[in-house]
N, C-alpha and C positions, 0 to 999 in steps of 0.2 A: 769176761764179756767185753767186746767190744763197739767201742761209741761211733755211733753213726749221726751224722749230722745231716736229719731232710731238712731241706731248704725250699721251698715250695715259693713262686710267685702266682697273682693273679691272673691266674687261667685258667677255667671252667673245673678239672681233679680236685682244686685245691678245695674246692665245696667237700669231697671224701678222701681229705688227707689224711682223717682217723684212720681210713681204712690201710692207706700207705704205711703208717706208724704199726698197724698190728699185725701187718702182713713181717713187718721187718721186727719186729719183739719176735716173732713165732719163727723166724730165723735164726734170734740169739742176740741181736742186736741191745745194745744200750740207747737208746732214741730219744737225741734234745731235736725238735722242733726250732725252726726259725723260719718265719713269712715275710717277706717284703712288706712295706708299710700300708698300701693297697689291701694283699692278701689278709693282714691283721684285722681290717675292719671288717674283713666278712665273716671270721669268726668272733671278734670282739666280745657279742652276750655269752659265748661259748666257751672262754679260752679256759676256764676253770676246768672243762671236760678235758681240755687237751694234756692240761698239765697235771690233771690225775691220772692221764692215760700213760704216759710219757714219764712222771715223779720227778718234773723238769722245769724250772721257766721256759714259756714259751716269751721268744726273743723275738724281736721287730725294729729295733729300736739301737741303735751305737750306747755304748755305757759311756756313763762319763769317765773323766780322766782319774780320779779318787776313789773308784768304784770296784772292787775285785771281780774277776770272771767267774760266773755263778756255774757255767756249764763246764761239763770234764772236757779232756782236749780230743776231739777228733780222732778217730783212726781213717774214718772215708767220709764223704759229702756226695750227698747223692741232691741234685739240683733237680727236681720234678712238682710238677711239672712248670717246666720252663717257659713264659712268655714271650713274645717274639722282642718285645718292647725289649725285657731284661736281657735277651740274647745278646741284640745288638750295645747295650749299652757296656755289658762284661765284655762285647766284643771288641768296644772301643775301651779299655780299660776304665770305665767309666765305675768309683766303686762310692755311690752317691745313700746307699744304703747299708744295711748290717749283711742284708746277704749276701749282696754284690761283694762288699770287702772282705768277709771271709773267705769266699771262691776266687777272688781273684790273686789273694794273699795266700791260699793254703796250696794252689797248683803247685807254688814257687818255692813251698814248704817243705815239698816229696810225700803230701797227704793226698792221695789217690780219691780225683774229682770225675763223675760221672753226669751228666746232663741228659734228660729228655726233656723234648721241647713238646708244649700241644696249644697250636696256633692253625688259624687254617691257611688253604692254598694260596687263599690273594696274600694275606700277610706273609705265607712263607715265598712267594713272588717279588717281594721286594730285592734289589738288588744286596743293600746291607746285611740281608738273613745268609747268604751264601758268602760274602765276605767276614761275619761273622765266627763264623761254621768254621772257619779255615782258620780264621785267629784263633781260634779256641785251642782246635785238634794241632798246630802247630804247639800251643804252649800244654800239649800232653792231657789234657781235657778230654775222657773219651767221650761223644758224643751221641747219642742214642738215635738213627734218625733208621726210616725205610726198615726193611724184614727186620734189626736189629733193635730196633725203638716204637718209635711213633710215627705213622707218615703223616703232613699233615690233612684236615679233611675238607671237605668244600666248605664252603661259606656258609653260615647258619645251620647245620648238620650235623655238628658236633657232638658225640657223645661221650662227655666227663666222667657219668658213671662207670663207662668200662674203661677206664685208663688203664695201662701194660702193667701195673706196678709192679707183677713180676717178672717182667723183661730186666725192667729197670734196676731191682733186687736180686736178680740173677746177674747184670754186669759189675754190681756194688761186689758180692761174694767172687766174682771173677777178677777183678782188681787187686 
């Protein structure tokens, strides 16, 4: 079996990232969970579910230097869904978190990295989102957007509960 590492930041999915994790168990996958430190807090009362779901610690958090790595090593990183906030910061090499430093550390590893973003239009209107976009897919990053991913939706209109997550498990197994 191989280990897939979702990464999930604070963007409306990550409320049904169980269901991300069971869509990709029922794939084959081995699935360690890791949330940005945002993300963490809104499962927080719940993380016990995650991690009987998973038989994983669920990761948030950098280890200290003394500390051994609890999770098996990666075969893919699937980044879903991705915030625009986290886009851009990974876009600016910005690796200020655990998820951010694994993604931006495993591209360069030849650990095959997958991102869908769910943010809406005005955020994905900013200039940085599409300068982003371009750093990423330049450092080998496939990036999930339009027919292939996620577009993103109007403002306030969002619906988290149907996120692709088999688009996005379908380009992880394509990888």
């Amino acid at each position: 079996m191989s280990t897939l590492y979702l990464i999930a930041c604070a963007a409306g999915p990550t409320q049904y990232v169980d269901e991300g994790v069971r869509q990709a168990q029922a794939r084959g996958w081995d699935v360690c969970l890791i949330l940005t430190p945002s993300a963490a807090r809104w499962w927080e009362p719940r993380t016990g579910e995650l991690e009987a779901l998973t038989g994983h610690p669920v990761r948030s958090q950098y280890k200290l230097p003394w500390e051994s790595d609890v999770l098996p090593k990666a075969d893919a990183m699937l980044v879903a869904p991705l915030s625009a906030t986290s886009l851009n910061k990974w876009g600016a090499g910005i690796a200020d978190t655990l998820a951010l430093g694994l993604v931006t550390e495993g591209v360069h590893m030849g650990v095959p990295v997958i991102a869908m973003p769910y943010f809406n239009r005005s955020q994905g209107a900013q200039p940085a989102i599409a300068r982003s976009i371009a750093d990423l897919r330049a450092q080998g990053v496939r990036y999930l957007d339009g027919a292939d991913g996620y577009e993103p939706h109007p403002p306030k209109n969002g619906d988290a509960s149907a996120f692709p997550w088999v688009r996005a498990l379908d380009a992880v197994r394509a990888a």
